[in-house]
N, C-alpha and C positions, 0 to 999 in steps of 0.2 A: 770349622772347616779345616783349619790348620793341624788342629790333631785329630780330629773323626773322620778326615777323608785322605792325610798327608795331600794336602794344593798346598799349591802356592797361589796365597790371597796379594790380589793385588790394588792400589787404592781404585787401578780402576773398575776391577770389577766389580769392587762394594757400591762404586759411583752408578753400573748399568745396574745388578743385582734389586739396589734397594734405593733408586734413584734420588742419590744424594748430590749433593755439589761435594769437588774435586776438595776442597779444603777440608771438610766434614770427614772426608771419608780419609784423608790422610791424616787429621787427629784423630779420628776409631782408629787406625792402625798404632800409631804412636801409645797409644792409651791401652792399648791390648800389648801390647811389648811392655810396657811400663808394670802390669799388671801380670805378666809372669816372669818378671826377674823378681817380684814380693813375692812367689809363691815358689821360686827358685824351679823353674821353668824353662828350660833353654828352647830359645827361639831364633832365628837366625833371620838375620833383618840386609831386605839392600834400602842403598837411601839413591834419590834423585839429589844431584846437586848443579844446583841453576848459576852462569854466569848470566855475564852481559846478554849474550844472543844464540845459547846454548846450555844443555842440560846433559850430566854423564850420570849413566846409572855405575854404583860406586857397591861393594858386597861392603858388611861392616869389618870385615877385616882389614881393610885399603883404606875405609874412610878418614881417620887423622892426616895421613900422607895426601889426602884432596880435601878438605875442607876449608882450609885456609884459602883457597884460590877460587872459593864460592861467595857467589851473592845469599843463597839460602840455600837449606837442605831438608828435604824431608824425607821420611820414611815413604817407600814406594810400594815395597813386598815383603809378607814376610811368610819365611818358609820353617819347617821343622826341624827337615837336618841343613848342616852349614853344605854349601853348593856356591861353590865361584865362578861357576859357567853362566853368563848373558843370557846364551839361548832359552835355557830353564823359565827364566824371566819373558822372554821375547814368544815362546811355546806357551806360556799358561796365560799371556795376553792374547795373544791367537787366538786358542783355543774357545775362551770367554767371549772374544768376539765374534766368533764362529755360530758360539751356541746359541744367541741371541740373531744370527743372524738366517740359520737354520728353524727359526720358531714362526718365521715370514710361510702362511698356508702354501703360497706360489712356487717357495723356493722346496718347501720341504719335499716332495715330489722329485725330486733331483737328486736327493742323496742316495 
């Protein structure tokens, strides 16, 4: 999906997609970046990083400069070309949620 349709995959829409749990689906993320930096592949990753009672989505160009001030960090999205705007991320969670939401017989009538 990241290169045959240019999305931004995100862990959670692998989670609605192919109804995984949230950790599952952020090691497939992990593990598909891992897998085209072997194949020299550029991918463009943001990561979720977790404090105490809060969570910053972080682009991987930022991330050193915030990791250190985290409890854990995972990969959250990954995109094809490099993109430092939030919304990109906040628009393709939307969007996800939208499409799933649209699939409701009652609702689809509405659009």
């Amino acid at each position: 999906i990241v290169f045959d349709e240019n999305e931004v995959v995100t862990y959670r829409f692998l989670c609605k997609q192919w109804r995984l749990h949230a950790n599952v689906a952020k090691q497939l993320l992990k593990d598909f970046c891992v897998r085209q930096q072997l194949h020299q592949r550029k991918v463009f990753v943001w990561y979720a990083l977790f404090r105490s009672s809060s969570f910053v989505l972080v682009p991987e160009t930022k991330i050193e400069r915030y990791r250190n001030r985290a409890s854990s960090c995972h990969v959250y999205a990954v995109l094809q070309s490099r993109n430092e705007d939030p919304c990109v991320i906040y628009t393709a969670d939307l969007k996800n949620s939208l499409r799933g939401f649209y699939k409701m017989s009652a609702i689809e009538h509405l659009r």
